[in-house]
N, C-alpha and C positions, 0 to 999 in steps of 0.2 A: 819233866817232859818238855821235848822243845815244842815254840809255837813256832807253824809254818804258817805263814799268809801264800793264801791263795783266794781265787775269784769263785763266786759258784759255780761257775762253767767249768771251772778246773776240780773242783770239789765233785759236781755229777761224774766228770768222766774218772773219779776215781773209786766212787762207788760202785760203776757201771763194772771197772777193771775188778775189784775186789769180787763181783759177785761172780763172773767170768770165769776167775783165778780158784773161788771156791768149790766151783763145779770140776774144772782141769784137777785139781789137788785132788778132792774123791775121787774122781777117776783115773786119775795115777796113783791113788793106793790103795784100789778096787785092782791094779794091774801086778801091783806088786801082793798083793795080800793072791790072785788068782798064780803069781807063778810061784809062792811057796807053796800052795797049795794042790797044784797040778805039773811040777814042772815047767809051765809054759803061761804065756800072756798072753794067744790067741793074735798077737798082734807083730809078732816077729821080734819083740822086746827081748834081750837078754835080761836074767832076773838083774843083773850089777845097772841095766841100762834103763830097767823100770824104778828099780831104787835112785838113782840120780835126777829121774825126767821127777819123780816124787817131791825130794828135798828141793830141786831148782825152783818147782810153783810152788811148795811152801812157803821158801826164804822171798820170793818174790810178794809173796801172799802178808808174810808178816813185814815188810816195807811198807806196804799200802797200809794196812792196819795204820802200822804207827804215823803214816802221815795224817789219816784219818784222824787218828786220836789228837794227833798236836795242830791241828788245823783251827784255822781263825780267817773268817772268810771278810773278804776287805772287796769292794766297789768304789770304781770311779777311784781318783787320786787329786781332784783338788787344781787339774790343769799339771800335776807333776807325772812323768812315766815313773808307775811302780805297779806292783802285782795287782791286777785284776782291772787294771786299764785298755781301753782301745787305743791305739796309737798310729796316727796318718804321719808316714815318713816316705820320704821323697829322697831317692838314693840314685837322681840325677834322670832319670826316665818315667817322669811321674809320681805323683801319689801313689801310694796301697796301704792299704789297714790294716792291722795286726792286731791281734789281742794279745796281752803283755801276760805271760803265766810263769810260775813258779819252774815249770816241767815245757819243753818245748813241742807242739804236736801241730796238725795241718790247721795252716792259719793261726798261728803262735811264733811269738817270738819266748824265749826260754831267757830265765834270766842268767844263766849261767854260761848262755854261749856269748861268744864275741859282739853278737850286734847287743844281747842282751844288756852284757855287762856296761858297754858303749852310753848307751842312752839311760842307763837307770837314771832318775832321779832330775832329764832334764825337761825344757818347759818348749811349748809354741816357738819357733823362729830357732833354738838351740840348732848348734852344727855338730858335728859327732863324729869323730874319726875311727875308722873298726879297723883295727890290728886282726886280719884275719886268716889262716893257713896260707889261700891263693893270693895273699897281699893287701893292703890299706886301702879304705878307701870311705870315703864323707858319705855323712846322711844325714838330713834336716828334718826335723820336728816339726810337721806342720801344725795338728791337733793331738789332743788328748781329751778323751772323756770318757 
């Protein structure tokens, strides 16, 4: 099993998704099990269109799972940017906060996007150049906690 480091706050909103995910699942195959059953899904679903909407929050459903399962929840970083840190970065009009997550989401920086990958791993005063789709461009570490 892999471990993933994530932050609790990243850990809740995945339980919060899994329980979400497991209610849409039954009732996509509450949809699919009503049009073998009657022809019809009551919902305008074709039976090919309730089997598909079925498996998509399945396979979504067992992603979370396994994050779940390989999860190792990490706080704070020690003044370094890594998973499950705040991070005050000034990207030339001010400071703004970010919380540093595994998964990117409102008020999340994701470590996997550009500014993510940019700043893993640097400290207070660090510069950071982001290679980004619309072009390059600096961002300063001011804090981390």
């Amino acid at each position: 099993m892999m471990t993933n480091e994530m932050s609790q706050y990243a850990y809740d909103i995945l339980v919060e998704e899994r329980k979400a995910l497991i209610e849409a699942h039954h009732a996509a195959r509450k949809r699919v099990e009503d049009f073998q059953n009657d022809g019809g899904d009551g919902e305008g679903l074709s039976g090919v269109e309730a089997v598909f909407e079925a498996e998509e929050i399945g396979s979504r459903l067992a992603r979370v799972e396994r994050e779940l399962a390989g999860a190792t929840i990490v706080e704070g970083g020690g003044g370094v940017v890594r998973v499950g840190t705040t991070v005050v970065i000034d990207m030339g009009d001010g400071p703004e906060t970010y919380r540093y997550e595994q998964h990117a989401s409102g008020g999340c920086i994701g470590t996997t996007s550009p500014i993510g990958r940019a700043i893993a791993g640097l400290r207070p005063g660090d510069l950071a150049t982001i290679d980004a789709p619309g072009g390059s461009y600096q961002v300063r570490i001011i804090e981390v906690r």
